[in-house]
NUDO-154995 format. One record per residue (C-alpha): residue in one letter; z negated, x, y. Coordinates in steps of 0.05 Angstrom, whole numbers, padded with zeros to 5 digits, always signed. Layout:
% NUDO-154995
AZXY ...
% end
This chain:
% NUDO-154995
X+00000+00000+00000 X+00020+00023+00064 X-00026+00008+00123 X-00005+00021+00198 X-00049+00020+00259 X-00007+00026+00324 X-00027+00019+00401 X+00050-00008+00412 X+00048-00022+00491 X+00071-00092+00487 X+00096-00132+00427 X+00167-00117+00430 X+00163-00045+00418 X+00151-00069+00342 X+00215-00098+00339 X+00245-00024+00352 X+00218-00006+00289 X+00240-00032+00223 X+00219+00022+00183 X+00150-00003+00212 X+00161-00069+00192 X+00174-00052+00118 X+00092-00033+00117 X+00047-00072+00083 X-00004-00075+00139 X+00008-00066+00212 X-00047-00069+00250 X-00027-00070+00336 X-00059-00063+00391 X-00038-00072+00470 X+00008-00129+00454 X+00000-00161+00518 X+00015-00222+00490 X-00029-00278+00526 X-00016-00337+00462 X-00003-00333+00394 X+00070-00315+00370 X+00121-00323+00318 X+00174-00271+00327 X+00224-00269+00267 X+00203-00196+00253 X+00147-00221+00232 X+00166-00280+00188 X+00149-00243+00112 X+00074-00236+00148 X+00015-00274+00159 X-00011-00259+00229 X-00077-00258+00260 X-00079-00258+00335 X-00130-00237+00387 X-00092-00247+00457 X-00091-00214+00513 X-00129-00230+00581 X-00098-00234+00645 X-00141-00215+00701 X-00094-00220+00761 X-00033-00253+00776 X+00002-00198+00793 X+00018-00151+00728 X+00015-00151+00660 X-00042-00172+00617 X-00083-00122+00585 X-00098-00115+00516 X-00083-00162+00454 X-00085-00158+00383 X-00048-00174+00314 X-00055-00163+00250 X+00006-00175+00206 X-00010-00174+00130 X+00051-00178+00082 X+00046-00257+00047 X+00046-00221-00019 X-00021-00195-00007 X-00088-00257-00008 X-00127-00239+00052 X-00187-00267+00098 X-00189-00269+00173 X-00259-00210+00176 X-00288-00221+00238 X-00359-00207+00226 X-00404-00154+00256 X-00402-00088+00213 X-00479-00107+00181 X-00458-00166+00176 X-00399-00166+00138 X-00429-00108+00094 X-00485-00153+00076 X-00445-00208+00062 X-00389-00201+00034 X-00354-00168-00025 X-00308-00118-00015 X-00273-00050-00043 X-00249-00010+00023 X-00264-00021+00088 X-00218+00013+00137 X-00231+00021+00212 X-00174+00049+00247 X-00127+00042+00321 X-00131+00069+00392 X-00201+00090+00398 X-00191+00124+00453 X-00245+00179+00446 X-00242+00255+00432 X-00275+00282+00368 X-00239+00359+00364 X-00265+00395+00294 X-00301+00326+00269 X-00312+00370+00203 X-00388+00343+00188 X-00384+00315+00112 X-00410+00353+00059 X-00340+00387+00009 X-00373+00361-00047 X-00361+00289-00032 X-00282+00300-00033 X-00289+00331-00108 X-00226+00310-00138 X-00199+00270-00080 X-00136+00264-00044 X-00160+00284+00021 X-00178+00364+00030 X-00251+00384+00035 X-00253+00419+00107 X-00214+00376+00162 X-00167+00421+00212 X-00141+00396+00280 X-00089+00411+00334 X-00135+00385+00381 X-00206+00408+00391 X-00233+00372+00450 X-00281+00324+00444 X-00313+00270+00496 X-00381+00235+00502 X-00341+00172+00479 X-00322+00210+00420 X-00383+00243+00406 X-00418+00171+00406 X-00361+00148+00354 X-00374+00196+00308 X-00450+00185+00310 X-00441+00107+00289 X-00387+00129+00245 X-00442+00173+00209 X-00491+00128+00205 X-00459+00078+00175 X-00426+00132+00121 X-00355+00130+00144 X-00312+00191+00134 X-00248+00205+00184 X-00190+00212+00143 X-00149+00245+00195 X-00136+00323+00189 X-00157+00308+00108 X-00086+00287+00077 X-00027+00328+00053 X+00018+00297+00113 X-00029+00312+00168 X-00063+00383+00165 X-00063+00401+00207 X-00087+00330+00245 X-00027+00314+00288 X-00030+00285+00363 X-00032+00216+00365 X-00021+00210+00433 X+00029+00235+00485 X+00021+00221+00556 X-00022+00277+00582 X-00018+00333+00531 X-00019+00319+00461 X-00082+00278+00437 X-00110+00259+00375 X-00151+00192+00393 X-00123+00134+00345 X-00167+00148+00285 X-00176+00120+00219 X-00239+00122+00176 X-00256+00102+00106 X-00325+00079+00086 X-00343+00138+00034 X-00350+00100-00029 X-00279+00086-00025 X-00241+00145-00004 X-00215+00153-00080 X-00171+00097-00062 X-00136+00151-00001 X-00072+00171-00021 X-00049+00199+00041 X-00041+00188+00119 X+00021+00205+00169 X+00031+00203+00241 X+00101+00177+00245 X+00156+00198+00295 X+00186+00132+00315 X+00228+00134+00380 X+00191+00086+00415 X+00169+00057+00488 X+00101+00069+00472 X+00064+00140+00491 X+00015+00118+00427 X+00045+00138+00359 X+00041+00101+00299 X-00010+00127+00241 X-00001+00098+00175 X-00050+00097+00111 X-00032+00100+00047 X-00085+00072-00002 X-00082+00065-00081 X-00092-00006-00091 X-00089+00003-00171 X-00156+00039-00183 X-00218+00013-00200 X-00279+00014-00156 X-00327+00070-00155 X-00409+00055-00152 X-00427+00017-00077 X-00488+00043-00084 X-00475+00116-00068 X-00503+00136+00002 X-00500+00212+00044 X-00536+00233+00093 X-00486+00259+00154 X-00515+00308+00205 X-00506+00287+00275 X-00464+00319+00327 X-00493+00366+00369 X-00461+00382+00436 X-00480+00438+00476 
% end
């Protein structure tokens, strides 16, 4: 299954892309769509929507959401808190991913052993070693809720490869794994589409074949420390 989180800087910048659109999952941000729509594109999906807000009258709206999920696939619109929906309900991988807009350089805190026989390599590498206090605070929550990134990890991008274009090359649409589940990572890629957007697409490839591993396991993650 392939899984693709995108910041697409308005909806039809997906239409551009029909190699996109042959994904399993595509998960968009920055539609700047204010209602709910049915594009053809889309017509072999079912779509969630989250609009976006206008603020002025004067410009576009800002922000706006979908979540397109190929009809062959059962799925459930999750819109629970993380507790919450960890308490609550049953599940094999949860996957957190999109514009996150936060810097977190040489995020290379997981202990190798927990990658033993894995898809994903034990020490993470980066192009891009800044981080930010918004990034710093990610990976904090991120650890203590045992979520591992999966960028900089897979075969297709070690080093971790800038996500971002319009000042410099950045690395700030992330995707993490909770770490029960990263034996279902087969890989992750952050595609060169020619697109209008400055954000480029980063897709997931997960095994959806295996069976689950024991829920139960828990790590202990060290905290970031910035000097």
């Amino acid at each position: 299954m392939k899984i693709t989180f995108w910041n697409i800087h308005g909806l039809p910048n997906l239409s551009q892309c029909p190699a996109i659109l042959k994904h399993d999952v595509i998960a968009a941000c920055e539609t700047w769509s204010t209602y709910q729509q049915n594009p053809i594109y889309l017509n072999n999906f079912q779509s969630y929507w989250a609009n976006a807000t206008r603020e002025h009258l004067v410009g576009r709206p800002s922000g706006g959401l979908v979540t397109a999920i190929c009809k062959e696939y059962c799925s459930e619109v999750l819109e629970d808190p993380l507790d919450h929906f960890k308490t609550l309900h049953n599940y094999d991988i949860i996957i957190l991913g999109g514009d996150m807009n936060a810097k977190v350089g040489q995020a290379d805190l997981w202990l190798e052993e927990i990658f033993n026989g894995l898809a994903l390599n034990k020490v993470m590498s980066t192009t891009d070693h800044a981080t930010c206090d918004r990034g710093i605070k990610l990976l904090e929550f991120m650890g203590d809720n045992n979520f591992v990134l999966i960028n900089g990890r897979t075969d297709n991008d070690t080093p971790a490869q800038p996500t971002f274009d319009e000042r410099g090359s950045s690395i700030i649409d992330l995707i993490w794994v909770n770490v029960t589940c990263l034996h279902y990572i087969l890989d992750l890629e952050v595609l060169i589409e020619p697109t209008l957007s400055v954000h480029r697409p980063v897709c997931l490839s997960i095994n959806i074949e295996v069976s689950s591993q024991d829920d139960t396991m828990t790590i202990t993650i060290p905290r970031p420390i910035t000097k």
